[in-house]
C-alpha beads as a LAMMPS data file, in Angstrom:
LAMMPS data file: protein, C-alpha beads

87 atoms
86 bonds

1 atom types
1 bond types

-500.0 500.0 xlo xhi
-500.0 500.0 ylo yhi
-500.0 500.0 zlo zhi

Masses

1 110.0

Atoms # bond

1 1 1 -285.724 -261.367 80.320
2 1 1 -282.859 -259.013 80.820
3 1 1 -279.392 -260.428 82.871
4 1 1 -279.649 -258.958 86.637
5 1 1 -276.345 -257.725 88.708
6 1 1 -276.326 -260.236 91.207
7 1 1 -276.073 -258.504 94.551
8 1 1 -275.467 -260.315 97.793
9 1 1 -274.811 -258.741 101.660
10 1 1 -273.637 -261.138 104.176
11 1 1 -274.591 -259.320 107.422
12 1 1 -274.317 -260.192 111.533
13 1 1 -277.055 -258.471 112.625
14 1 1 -275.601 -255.263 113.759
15 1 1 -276.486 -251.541 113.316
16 1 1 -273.310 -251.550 110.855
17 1 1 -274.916 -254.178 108.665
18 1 1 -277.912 -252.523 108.897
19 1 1 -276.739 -249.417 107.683
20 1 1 -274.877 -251.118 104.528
21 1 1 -278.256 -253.414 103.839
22 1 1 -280.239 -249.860 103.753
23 1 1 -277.681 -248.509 101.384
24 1 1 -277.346 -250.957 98.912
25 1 1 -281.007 -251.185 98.898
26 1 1 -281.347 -247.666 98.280
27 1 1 -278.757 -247.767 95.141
28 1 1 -280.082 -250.962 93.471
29 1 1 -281.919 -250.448 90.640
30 1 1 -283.670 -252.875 88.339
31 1 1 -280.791 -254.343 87.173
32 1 1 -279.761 -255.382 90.191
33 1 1 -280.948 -258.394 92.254
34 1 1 -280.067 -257.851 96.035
35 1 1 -280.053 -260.837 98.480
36 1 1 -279.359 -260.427 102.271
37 1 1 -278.138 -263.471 103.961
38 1 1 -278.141 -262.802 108.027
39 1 1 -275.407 -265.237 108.993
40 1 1 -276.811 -265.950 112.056
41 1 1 -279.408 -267.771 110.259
42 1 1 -278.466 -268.499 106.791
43 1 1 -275.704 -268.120 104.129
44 1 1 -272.759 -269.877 105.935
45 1 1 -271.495 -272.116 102.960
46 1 1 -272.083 -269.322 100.800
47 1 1 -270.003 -267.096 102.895
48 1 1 -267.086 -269.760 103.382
49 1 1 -267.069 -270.310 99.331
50 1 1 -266.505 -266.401 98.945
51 1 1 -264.394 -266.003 101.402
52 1 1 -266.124 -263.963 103.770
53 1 1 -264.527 -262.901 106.487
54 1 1 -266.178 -259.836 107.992
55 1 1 -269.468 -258.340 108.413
56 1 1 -270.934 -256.175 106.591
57 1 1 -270.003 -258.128 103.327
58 1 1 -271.131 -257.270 99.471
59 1 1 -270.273 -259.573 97.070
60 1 1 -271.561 -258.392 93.451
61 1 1 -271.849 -261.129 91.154
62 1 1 -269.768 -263.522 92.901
63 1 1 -266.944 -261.126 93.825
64 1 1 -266.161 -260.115 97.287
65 1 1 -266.105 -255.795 96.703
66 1 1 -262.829 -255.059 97.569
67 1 1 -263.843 -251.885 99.733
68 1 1 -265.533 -255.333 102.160
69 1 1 -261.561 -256.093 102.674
70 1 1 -260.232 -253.759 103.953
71 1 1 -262.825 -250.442 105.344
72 1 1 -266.992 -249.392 105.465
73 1 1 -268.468 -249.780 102.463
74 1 1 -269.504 -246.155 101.114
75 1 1 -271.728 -245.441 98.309
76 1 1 -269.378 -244.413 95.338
77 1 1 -268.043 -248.506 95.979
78 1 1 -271.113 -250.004 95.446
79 1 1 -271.836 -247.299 92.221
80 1 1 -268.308 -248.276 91.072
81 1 1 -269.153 -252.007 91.286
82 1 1 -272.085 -251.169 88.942
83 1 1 -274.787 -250.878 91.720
84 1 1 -277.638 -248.649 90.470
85 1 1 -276.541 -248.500 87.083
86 1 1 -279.146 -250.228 84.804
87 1 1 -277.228 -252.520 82.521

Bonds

1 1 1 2
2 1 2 3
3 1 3 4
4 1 4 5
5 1 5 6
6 1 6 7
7 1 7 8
8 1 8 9
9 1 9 10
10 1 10 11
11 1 11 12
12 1 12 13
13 1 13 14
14 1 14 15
15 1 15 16
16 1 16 17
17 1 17 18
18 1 18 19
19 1 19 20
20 1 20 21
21 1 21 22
22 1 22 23
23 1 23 24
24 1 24 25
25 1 25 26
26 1 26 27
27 1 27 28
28 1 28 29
29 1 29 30
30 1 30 31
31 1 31 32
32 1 32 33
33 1 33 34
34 1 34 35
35 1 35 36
36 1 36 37
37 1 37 38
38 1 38 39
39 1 39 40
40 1 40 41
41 1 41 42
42 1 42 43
43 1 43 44
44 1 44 45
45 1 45 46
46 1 46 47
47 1 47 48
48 1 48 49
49 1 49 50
50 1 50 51
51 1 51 52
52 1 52 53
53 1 53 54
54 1 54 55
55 1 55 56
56 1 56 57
57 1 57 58
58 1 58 59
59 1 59 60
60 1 60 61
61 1 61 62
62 1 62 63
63 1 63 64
64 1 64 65
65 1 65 66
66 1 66 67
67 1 67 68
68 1 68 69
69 1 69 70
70 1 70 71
71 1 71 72
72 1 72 73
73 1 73 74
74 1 74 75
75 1 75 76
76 1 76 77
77 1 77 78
78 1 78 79
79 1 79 80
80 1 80 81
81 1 81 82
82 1 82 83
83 1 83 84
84 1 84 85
85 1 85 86
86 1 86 87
């Protein structure tokens, strides 16, 4: 079994979040294992141990992206943070 990219999008439930949950989807590949915590439900410790402080939120493996500091998270980001590229 092959290491995965581990992928994880803290979200509020907003169109915003939905938008960055549909595009990290779309550029995962194999290689990468996406979770999607919806912090109204779940994830909160997680979250707090990252340092989450805004929604939308990617952390790739166990790194907040740096794009989720400080503007929207586009798609060359996530492909710079590995996202989509098989390892």
């Amino acid at each position: 079994m092959s290491k995965k990219r581990k992928v994880e999008v803290f979200t509020g439930g907003c169109p915003l979040c939905d938008e960055t949950v549909k595009l990290v989807k779309e550029l995962a590949c194999p290689s990468c294992e996406v979770t999607v915590y919806d912090l109204r439900n779940e994830g909160m410790d997680k979250a707090k141990k990252y340092g989450v402080n805004s929604v939308p939120n990617v952390v790739v493996d166990g790194k907040i992206l740096e794009c989720c500091k400080r503007r929207k998270i586009t798609a060359k980001d996530l492909k710079e943070a590995g996202i989509g590229i098989p390892l």
